[in-house]
C-alpha positions, 0 to 999 in steps of 0.5 A, a space after each residue: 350515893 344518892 341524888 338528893 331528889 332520890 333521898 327526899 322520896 325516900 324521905 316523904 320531904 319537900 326540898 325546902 323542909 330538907 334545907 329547913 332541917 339542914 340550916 339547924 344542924 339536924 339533916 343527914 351528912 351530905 357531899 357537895 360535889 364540884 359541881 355544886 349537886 348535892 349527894 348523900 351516902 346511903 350509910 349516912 342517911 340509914 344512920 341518920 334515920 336509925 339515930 331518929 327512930 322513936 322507941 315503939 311504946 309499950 
């Protein structure tokens, strides 16, 4: 599972544009854990990102 500092430069995004997309329902599933620290499987983001990649143009 990745911190979410982890999964955010693996995304090239800001922590605010991050929460942005996650408010309209459009980031990648994540685990809120106990302690309130956020965490996102790797399964899910790589699905996530397969789910958003733009078809190559012809």
């Amino acid at each position: 599972m990745l911190k979410l500092p982890e999964a955010l430069t693996e995304l090239n995004m800001s922590r605010a544009a991050f929460y942005r997309m996650r408010a309209r329902g459009l980031g990648p599933r994540i685990v809120k854990l106990p302690n309130g620290q956020l965490r996102i499987r790797r399964a899910d983001l790589d699905t996530w990102l397969a789910d958003h990649e733009e078809a190559p143009a012809a």
